[in-house]
LOVOMAR-841657 format. One record per residue (C-alpha): residue number from 1; residue in one letter; y, x, z. Coordinates in nm, 3 decimals, always signed. Each point is the difference from the previous one (the first is absolute). Layout:
// LOVOMAR-841657
@resi->NUM	resn->A	Y->Y	X->X	Z->Z;
...
END
This chain:
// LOVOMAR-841657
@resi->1	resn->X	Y->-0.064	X->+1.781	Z->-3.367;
@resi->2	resn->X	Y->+0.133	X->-0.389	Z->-0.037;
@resi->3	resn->X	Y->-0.180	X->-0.246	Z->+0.228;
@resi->4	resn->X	Y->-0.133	X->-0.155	Z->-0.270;
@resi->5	resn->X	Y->-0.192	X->+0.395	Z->-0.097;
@resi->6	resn->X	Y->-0.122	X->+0.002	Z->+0.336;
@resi->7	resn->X	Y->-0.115	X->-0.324	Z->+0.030;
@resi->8	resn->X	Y->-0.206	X->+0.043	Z->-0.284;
@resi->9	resn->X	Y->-0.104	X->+0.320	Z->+0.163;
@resi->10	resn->X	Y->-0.096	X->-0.094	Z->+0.284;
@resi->11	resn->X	Y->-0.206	X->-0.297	Z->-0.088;
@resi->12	resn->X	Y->-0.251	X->+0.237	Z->-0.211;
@resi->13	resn->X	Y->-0.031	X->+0.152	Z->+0.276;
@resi->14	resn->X	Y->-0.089	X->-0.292	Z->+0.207;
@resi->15	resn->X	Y->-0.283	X->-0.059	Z->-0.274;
@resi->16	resn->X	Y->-0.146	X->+0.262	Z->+0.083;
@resi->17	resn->X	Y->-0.047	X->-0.042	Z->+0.388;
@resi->18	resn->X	Y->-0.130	X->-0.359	Z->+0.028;
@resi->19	resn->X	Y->-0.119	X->-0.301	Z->-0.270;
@resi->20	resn->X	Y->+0.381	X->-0.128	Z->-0.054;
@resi->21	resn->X	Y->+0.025	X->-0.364	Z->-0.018;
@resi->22	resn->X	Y->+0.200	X->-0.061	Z->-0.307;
@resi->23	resn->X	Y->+0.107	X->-0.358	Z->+0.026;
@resi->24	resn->X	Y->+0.156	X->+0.126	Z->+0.364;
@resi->25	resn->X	Y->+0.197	X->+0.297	Z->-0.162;
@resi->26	resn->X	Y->+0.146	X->-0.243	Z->-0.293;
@resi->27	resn->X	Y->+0.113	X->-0.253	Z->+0.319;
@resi->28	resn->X	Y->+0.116	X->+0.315	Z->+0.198;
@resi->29	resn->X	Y->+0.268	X->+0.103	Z->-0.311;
@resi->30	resn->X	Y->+0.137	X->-0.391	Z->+0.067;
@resi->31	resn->X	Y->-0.008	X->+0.037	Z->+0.315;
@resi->32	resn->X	Y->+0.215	X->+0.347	Z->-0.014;
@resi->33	resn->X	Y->+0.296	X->-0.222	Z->-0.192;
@resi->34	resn->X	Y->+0.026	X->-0.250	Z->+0.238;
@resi->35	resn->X	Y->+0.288	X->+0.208	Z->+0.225;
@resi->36	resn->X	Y->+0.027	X->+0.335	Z->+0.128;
@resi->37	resn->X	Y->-0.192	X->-0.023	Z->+0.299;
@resi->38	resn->X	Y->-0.310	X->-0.128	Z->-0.129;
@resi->39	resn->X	Y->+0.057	X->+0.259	Z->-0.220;
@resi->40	resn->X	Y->+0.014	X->+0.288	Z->+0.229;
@resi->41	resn->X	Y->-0.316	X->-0.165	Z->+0.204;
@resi->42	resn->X	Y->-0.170	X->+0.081	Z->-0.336;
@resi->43	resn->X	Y->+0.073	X->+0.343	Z->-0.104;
@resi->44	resn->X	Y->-0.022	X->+0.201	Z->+0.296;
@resi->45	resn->X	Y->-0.121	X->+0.309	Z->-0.289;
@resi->46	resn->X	Y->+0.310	X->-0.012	Z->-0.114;
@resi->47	resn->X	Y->+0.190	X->+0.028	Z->+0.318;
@resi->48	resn->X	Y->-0.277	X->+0.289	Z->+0.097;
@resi->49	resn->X	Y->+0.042	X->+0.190	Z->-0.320;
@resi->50	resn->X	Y->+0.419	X->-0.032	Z->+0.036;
@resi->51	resn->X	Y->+0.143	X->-0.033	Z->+0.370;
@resi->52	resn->X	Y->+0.023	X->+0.408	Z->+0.028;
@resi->53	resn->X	Y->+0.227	X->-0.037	Z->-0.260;
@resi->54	resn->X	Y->+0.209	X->-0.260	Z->+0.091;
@resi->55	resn->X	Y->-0.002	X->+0.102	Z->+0.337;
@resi->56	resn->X	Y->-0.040	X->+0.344	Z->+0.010;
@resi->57	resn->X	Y->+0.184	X->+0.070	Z->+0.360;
@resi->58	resn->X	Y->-0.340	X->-0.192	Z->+0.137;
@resi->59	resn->X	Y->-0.313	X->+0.202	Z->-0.116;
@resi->60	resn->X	Y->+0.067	X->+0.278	Z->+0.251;
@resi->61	resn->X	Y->-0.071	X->-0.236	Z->+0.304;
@resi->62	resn->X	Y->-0.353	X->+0.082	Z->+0.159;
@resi->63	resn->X	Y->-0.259	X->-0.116	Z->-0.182;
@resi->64	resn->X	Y->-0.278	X->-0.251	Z->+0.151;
@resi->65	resn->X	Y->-0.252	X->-0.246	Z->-0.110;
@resi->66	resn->X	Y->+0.200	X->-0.310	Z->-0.079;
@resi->67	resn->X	Y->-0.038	X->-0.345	Z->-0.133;
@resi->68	resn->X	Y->+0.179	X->+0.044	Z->-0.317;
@resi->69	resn->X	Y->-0.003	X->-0.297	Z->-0.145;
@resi->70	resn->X	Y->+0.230	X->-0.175	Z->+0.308;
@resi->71	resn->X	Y->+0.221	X->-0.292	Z->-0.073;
@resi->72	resn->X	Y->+0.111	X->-0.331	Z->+0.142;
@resi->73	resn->X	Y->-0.328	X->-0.173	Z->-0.032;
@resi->74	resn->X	Y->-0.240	X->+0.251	Z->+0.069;
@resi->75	resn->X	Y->-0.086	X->-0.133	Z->+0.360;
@resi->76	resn->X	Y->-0.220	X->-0.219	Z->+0.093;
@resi->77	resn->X	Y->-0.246	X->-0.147	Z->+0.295;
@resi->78	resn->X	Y->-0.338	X->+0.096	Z->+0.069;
@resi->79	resn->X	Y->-0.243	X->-0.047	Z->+0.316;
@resi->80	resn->X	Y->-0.156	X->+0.258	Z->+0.172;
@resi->81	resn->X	Y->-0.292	X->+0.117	Z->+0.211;
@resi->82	resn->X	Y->+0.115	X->-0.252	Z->+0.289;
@resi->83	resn->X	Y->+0.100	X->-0.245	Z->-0.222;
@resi->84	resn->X	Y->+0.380	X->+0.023	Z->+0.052;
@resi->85	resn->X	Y->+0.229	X->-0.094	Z->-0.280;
@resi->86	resn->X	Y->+0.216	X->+0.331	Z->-0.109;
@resi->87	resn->X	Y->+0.240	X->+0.050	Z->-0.244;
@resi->88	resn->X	Y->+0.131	X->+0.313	Z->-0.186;
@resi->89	resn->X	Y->-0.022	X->+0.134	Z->-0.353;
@resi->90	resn->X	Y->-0.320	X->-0.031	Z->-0.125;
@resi->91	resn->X	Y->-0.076	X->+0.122	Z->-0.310;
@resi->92	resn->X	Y->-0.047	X->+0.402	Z->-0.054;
@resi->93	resn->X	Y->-0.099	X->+0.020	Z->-0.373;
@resi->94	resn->X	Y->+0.247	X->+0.246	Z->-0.130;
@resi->95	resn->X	Y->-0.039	X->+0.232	Z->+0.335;
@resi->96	resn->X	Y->+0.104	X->+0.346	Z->-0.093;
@resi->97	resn->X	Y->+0.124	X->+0.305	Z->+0.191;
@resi->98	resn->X	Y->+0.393	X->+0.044	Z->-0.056;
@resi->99	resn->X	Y->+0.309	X->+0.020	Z->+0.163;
@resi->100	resn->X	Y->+0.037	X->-0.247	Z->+0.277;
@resi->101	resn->X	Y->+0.313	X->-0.109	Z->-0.080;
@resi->102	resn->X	Y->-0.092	X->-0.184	Z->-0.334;
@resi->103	resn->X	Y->-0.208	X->-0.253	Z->+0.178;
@resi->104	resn->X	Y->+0.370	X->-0.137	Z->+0.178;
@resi->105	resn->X	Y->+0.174	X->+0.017	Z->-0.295;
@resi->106	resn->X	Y->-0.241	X->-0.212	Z->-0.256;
@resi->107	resn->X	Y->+0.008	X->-0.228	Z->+0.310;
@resi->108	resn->X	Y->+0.401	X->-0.020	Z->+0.025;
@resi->109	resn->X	Y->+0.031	X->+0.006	Z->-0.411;
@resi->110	resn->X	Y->-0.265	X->-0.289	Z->-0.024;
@resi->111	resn->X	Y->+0.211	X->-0.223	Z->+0.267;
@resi->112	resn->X	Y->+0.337	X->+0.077	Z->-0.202;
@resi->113	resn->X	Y->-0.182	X->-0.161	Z->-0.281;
@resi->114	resn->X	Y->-0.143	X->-0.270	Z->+0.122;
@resi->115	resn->X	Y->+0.382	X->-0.090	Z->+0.071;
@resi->116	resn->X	Y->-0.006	X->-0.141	Z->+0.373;
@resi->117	resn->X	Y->+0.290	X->-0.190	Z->+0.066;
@resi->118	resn->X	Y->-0.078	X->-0.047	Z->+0.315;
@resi->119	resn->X	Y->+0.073	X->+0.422	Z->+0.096;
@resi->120	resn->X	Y->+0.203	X->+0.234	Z->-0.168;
@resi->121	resn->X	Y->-0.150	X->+0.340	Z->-0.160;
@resi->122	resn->X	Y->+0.194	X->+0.182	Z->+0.234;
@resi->123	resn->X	Y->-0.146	X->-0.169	Z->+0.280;
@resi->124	resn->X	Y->-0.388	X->-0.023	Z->-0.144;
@resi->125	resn->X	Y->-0.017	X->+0.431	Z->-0.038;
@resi->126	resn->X	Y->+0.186	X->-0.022	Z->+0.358;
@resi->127	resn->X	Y->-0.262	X->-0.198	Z->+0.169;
@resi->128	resn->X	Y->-0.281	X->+0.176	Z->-0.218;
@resi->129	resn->X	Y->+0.067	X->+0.282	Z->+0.162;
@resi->130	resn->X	Y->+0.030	X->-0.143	Z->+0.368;
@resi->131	resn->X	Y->-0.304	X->-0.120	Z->-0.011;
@resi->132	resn->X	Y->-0.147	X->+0.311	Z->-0.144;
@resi->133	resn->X	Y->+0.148	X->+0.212	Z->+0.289;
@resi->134	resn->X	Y->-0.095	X->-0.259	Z->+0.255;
@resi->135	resn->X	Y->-0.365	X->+0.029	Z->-0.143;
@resi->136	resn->X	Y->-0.050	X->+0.366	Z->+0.011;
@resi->137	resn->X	Y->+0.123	X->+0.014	Z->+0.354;
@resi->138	resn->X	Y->-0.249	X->-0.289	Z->+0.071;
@resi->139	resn->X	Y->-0.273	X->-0.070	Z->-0.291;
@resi->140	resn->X	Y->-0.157	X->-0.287	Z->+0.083;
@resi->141	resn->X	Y->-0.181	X->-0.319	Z->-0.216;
@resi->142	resn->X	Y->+0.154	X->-0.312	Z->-0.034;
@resi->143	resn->X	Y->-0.167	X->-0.274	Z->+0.192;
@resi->144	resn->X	Y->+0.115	X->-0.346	Z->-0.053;
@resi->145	resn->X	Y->-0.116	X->-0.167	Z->+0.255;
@resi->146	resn->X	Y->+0.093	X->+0.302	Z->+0.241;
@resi->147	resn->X	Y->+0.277	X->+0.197	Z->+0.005;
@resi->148	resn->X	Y->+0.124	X->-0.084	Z->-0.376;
@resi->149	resn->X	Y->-0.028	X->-0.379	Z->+0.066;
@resi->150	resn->X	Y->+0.314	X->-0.066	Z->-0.194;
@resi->151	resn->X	Y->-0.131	X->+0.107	Z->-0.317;
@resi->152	resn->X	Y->-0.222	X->-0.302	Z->-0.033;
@resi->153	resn->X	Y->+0.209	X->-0.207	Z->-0.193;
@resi->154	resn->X	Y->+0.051	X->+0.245	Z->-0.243;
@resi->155	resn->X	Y->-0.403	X->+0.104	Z->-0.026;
@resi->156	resn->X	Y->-0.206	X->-0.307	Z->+0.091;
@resi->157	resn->X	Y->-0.067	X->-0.233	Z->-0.303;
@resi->158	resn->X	Y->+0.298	X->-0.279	Z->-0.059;
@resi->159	resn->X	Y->-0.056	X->-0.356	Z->-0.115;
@resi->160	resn->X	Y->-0.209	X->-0.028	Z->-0.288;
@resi->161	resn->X	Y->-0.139	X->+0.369	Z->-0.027;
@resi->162	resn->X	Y->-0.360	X->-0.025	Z->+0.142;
@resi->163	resn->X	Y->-0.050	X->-0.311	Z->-0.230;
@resi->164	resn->X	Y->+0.151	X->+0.178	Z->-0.317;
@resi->165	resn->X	Y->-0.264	X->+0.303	Z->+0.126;
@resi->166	resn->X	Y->-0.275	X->-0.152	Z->-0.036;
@resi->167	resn->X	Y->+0.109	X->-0.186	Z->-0.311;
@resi->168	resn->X	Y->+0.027	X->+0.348	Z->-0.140;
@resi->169	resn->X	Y->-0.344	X->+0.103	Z->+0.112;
@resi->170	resn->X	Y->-0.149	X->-0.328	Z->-0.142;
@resi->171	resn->X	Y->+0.176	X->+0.119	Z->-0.348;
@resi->172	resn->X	Y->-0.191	X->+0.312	Z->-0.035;
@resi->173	resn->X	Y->-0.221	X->+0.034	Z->-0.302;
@resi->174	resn->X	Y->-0.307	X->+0.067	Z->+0.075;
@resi->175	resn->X	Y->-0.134	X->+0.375	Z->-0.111;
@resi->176	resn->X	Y->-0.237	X->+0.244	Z->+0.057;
@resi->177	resn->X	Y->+0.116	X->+0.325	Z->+0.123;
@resi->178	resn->X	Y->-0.145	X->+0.325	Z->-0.005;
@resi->179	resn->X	Y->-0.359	X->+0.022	Z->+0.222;
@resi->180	resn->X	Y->+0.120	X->+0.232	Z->+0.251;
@resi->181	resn->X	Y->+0.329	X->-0.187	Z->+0.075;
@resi->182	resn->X	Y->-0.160	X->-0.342	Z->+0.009;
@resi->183	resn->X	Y->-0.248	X->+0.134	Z->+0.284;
@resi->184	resn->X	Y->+0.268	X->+0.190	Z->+0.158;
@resi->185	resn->X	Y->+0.209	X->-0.372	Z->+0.038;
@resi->186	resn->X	Y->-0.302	X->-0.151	Z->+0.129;
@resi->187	resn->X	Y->-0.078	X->+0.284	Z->+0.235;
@resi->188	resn->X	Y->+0.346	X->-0.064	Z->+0.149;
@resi->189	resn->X	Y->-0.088	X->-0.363	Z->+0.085;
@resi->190	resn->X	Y->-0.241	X->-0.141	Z->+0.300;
@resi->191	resn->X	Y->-0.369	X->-0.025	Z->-0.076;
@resi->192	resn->X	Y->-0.032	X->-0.354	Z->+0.038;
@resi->193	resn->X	Y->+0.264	X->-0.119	Z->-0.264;
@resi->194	resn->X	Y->-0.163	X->-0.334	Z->-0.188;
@resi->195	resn->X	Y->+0.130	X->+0.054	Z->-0.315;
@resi->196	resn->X	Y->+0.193	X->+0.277	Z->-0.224;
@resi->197	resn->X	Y->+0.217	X->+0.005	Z->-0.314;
@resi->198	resn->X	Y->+0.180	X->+0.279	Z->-0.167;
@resi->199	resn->X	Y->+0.321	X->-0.057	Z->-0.174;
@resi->200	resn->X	Y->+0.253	X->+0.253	Z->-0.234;
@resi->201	resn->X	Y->+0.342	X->+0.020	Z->+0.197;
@resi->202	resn->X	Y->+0.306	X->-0.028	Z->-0.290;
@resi->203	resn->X	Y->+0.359	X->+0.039	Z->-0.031;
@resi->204	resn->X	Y->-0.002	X->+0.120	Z->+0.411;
@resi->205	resn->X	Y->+0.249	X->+0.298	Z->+0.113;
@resi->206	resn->X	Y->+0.242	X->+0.208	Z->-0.121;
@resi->207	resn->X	Y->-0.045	X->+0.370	Z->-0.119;
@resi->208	resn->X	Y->-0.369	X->-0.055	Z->+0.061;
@resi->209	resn->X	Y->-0.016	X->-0.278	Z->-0.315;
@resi->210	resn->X	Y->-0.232	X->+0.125	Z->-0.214;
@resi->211	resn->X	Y->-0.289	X->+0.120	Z->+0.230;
@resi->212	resn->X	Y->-0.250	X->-0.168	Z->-0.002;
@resi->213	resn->X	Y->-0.048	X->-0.250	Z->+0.313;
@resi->214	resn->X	Y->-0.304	X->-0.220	Z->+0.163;
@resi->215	resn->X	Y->-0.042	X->-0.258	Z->+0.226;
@resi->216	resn->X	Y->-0.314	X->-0.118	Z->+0.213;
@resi->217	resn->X	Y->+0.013	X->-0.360	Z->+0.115;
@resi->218	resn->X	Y->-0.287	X->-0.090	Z->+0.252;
@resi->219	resn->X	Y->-0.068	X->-0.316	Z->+0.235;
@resi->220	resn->X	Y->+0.002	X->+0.076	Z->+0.362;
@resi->221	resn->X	Y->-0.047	X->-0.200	Z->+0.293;
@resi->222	resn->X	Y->+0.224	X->-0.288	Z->-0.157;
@resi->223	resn->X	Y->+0.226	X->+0.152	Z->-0.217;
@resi->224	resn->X	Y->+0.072	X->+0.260	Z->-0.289;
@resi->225	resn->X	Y->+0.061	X->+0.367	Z->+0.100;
@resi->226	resn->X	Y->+0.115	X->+0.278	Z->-0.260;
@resi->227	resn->X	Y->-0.019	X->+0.305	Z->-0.078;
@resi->228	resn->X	Y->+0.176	X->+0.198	Z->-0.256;
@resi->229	resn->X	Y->-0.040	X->+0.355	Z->-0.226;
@resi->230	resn->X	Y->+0.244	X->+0.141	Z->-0.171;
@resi->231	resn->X	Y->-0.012	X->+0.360	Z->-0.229;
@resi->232	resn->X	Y->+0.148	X->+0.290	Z->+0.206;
@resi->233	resn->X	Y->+0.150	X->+0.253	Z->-0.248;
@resi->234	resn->X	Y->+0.206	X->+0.347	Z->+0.104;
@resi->235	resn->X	Y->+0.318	X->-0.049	Z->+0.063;
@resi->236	resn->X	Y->+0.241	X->+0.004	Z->-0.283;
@resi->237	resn->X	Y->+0.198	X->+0.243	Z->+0.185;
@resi->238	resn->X	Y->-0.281	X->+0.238	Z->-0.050;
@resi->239	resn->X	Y->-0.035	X->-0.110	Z->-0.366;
@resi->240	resn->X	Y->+0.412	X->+0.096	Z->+0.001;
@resi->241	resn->X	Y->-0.021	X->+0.333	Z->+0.146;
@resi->242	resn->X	Y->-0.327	X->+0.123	Z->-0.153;
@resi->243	resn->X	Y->-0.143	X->-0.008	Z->+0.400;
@resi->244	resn->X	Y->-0.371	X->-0.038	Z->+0.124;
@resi->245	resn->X	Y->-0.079	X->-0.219	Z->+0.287;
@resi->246	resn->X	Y->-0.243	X->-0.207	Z->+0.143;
@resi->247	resn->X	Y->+0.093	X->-0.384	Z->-0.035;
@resi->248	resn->X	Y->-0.273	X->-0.109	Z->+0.220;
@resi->249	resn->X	Y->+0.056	X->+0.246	Z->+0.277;
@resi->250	resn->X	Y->+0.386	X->-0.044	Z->-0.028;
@resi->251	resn->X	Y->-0.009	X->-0.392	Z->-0.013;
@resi->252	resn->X	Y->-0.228	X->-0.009	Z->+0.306;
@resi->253	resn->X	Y->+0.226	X->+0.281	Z->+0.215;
@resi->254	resn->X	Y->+0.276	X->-0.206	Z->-0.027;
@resi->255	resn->X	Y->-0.146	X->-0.374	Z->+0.086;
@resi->256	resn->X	Y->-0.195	X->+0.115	Z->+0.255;
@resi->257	resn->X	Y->+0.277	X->+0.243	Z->+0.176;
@resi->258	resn->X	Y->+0.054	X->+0.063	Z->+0.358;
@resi->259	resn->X	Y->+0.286	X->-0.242	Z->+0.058;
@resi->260	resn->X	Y->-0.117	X->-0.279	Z->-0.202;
@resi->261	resn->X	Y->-0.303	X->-0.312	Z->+0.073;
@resi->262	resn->X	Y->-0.198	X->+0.046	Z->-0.257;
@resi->263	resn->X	Y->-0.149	X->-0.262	Z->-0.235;
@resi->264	resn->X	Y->-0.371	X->+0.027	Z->+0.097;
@resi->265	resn->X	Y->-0.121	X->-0.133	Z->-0.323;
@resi->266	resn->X	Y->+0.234	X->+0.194	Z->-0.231;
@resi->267	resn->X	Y->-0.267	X->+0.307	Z->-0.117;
@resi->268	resn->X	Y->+0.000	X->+0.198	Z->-0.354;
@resi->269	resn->X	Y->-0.357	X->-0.022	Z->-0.164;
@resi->270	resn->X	Y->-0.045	X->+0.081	Z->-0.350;
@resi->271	resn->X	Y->+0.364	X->+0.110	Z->-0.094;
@resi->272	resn->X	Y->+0.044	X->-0.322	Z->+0.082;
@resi->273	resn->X	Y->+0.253	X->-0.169	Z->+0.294;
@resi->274	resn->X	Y->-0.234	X->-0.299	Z->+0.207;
@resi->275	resn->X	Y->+0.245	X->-0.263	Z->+0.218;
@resi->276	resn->X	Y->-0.051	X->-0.287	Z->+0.157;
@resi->277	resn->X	Y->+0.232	X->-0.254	Z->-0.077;
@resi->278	resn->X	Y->+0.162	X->-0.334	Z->+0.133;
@resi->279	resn->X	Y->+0.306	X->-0.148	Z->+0.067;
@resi->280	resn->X	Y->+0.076	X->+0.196	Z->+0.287;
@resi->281	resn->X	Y->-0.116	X->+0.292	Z->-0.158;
@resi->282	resn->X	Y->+0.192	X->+0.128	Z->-0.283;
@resi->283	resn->X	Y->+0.286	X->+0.099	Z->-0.183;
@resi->284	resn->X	Y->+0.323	X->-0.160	Z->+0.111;
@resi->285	resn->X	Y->+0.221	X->-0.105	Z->-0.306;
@resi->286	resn->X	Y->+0.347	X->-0.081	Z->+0.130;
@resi->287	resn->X	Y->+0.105	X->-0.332	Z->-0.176;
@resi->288	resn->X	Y->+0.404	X->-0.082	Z->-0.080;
@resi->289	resn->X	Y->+0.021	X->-0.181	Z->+0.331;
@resi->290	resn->X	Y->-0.098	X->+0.312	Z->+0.194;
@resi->291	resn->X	Y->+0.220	X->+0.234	Z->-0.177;
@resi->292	resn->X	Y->+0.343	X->-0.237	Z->+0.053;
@resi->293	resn->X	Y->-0.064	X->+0.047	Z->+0.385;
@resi->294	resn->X	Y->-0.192	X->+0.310	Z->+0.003;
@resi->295	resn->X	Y->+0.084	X->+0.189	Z->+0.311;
@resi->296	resn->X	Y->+0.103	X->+0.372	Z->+0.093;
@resi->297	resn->X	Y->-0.245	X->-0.038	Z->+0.239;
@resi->298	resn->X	Y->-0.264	X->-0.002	Z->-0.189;
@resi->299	resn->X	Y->+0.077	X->+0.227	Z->-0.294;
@resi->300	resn->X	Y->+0.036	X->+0.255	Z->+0.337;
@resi->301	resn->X	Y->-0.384	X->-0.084	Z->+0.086;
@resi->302	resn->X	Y->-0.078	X->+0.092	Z->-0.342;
@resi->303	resn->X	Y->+0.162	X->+0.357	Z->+0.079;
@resi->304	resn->X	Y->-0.195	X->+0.043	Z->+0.320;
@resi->305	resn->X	Y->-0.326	X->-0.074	Z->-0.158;
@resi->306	resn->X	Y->+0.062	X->+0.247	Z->-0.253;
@resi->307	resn->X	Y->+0.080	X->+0.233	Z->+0.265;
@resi->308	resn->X	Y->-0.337	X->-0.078	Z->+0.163;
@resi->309	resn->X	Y->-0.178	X->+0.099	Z->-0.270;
@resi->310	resn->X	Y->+0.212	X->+0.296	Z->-0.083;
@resi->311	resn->X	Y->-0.067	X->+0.128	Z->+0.340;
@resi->312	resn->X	Y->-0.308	X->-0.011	Z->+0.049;
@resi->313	resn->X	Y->-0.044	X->+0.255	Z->-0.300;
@resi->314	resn->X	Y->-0.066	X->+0.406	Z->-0.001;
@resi->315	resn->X	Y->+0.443	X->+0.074	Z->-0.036;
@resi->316	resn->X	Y->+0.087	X->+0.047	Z->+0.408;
@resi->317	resn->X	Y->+0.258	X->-0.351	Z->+0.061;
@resi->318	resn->X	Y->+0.318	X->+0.256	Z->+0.099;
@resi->319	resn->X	Y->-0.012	X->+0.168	Z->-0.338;
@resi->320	resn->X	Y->+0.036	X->-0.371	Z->-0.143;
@resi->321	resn->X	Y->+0.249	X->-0.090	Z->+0.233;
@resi->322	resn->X	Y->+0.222	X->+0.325	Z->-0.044;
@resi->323	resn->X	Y->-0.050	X->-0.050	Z->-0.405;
@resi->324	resn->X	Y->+0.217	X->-0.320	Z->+0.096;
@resi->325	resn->X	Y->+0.237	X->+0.109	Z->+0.224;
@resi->326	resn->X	Y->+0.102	X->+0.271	Z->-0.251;
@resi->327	resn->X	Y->+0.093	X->-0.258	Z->-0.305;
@resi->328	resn->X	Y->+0.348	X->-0.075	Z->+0.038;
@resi->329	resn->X	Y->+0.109	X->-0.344	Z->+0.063;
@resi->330	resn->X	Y->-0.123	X->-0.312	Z->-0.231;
@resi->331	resn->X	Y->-0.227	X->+0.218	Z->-0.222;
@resi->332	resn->X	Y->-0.246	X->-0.235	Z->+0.024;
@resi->333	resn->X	Y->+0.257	X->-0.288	Z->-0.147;
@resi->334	resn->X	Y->+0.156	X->+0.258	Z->-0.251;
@resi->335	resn->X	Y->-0.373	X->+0.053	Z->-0.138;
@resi->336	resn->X	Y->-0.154	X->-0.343	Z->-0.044;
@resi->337	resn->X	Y->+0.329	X->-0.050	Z->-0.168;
@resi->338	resn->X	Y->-0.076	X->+0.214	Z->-0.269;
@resi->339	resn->X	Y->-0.330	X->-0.090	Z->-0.014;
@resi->340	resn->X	Y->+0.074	X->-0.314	Z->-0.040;
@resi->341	resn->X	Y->+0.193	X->+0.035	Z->-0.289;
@resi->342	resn->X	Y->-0.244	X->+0.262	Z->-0.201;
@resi->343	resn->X	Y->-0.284	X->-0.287	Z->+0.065;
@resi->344	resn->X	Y->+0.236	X->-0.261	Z->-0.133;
@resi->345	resn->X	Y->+0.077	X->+0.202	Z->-0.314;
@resi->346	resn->X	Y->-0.379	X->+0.009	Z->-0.062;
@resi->347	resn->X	Y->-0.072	X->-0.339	Z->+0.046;
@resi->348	resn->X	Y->+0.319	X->-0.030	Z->-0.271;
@resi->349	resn->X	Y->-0.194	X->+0.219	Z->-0.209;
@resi->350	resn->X	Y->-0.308	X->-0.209	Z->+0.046;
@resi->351	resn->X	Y->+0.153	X->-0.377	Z->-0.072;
@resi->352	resn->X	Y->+0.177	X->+0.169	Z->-0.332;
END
């Protein structure tokens, strides 16, 4: 089938999981022609329903639950029980059982794209997979203001970003959403808020544009506070491979792993995902600025948090790491490089 064919087919079958927000699906197919890596953040059912043929030599890897949907700016920051500020990725919507290996390479294919000129491609699936050895000898969270204090710059909010977030929480309309998710938001507040609004979240995300997506906005002790729900659907790698599985149950076993510090207010109620969010608490969009001087560093501590999460899954660690050491030299380089290239012929397709 032509991306355009699957497209189509897939967003039928989006209608028929959650109340699609139209408006958000007719800004998503701009979005999608703005370059290739927005446009791979945006289709991850087409990259579930094709990788195995592009890149056959990977689907024979063991198979674990894995984020699916990884790319450059799928991390984030988030506070947890104790209050500490952690970062690692952060959002598990298209969580699906498959080969392990696929999680690396939509990783290494979406930095090629986002064309770093800071690091070669070479060097990106290099330190990729340093980081992912180093993390399943050692799976550990990131902490940043222990351990992982050098991430900060990177993950705390720059100049102008808390203002412009709660600009953007001022700017949404006012709605009434379903009974059970309204009380669900407010449950996820303190008693004593004073006040309460609820608002319809637009034009947010990437792949997940489309579902629909609310916000609570309360006054608390001085300020605002927020809380947000967004529409949890099955992953579209299930919809690709004609698999059952549990998106609740899958989303939850992976942000609430062994090796990670989980978000205490991320929960699934309702089919639907409830956050708190902030502006140290959310997902990290890496501007131009970052990218020019973007570091091996920390493209390496996105490796070792995937390999954090990888091992703290049901597949024993030494299968995963002799899966590795049996791929000859560069695979992982020689694979995001064809990847690459069969996303960039769709997104051809799709701006024709």
């Amino acid at each position: 089938m032509s991306f355009r064919d699957d497209n189509k087919a897939f967003e039928r079958w989006l209608a028929k999981q959650c109340d699609v927000v139209t408006s958000d699906i007719h800004y998503k197919h701009g979005l999608m022609k703005e370059d290739a890596f927005r446009f791979l953040r945006a289709t991850y059912f087409r990259w579930a329903r094709k990788i195995g043929d592009w890149c056959p030599e990977l689907m024979d890897a063991p198979k674990v639950l894995s984020v699916g949907d990884l790319h450059l700016e799928n991390f984030g920051t988030w506070r947890d029980a104790d209050g500490r500020l952690v970062w690692g990725v952060n959002d598990f919507d298209e969580a699906a059982v498959m080969p392990f290996v696929l999680d690396l390479l939509r990783l290494v294919t979406s930095i090629r794209l986002a064309k770093l000129p800071a690091i070669s491609s070479r060097e990106a699936a290099d330190a990729v997979l340093a980081g992912y050895h180093d993390g399943l000898r050692h799976p550990q969270p990131a902490l940043l203001f222990e351990g992982e204090t050098w991430l900060r710059p990177y993950a705390e909010p720059g100049k102008g970003k808390p203002e412009k977030f709660w600009k953007e929480v001022k700017d949404y309309r006012t709605c009434k959403p379903p009974a059970k998710i309204a009380a669900a938001l407010r449950t996820s507040m303190p008693r004593d808020i004073e006040s309460i609004r609820f608002g319809r979240v637009l034009k947010k995300g990437g792949g997940s544009l489309g579902r629909p997506r609310y916000a609570a906005i309360a006054y608390w002790h001085g300020g605002q506070i927020v809380r947000e729900a967004k529409a949890l659907v099955p992953s579209a790698w299930n919809w690709a491979h004609g698999k059952t599985g549990s998106a609740k149950l899958y989303f939850k076993a992976l942000a609430d792993s062994r090796y990670r510090a989980p978000d205490p207010f991320l929960d699934v109620k309702h089919e639907f995902i409830l956050r708190r969010i902030a502006p140290d608490s959310q997902k990290i969009e890496l501007g131009d600025d970052v990218r020019r001087k973007l570091q091996r560093r920390l493209i390496k501590a996105m490796g070792f948090d995937l390999a954090s999460i990888h091992a703290a899954g049901a597949t024993r660690v030494d299968k995963l790491k002799a899966d590795l050491k049996r791929r000859p030299r560069s695979w992982l380089d020689h694979a995001a490089a064809v990847a690459e290239e069969k996303v960039k012929r769709d997104f051809r397709e799709w701006c024709g």
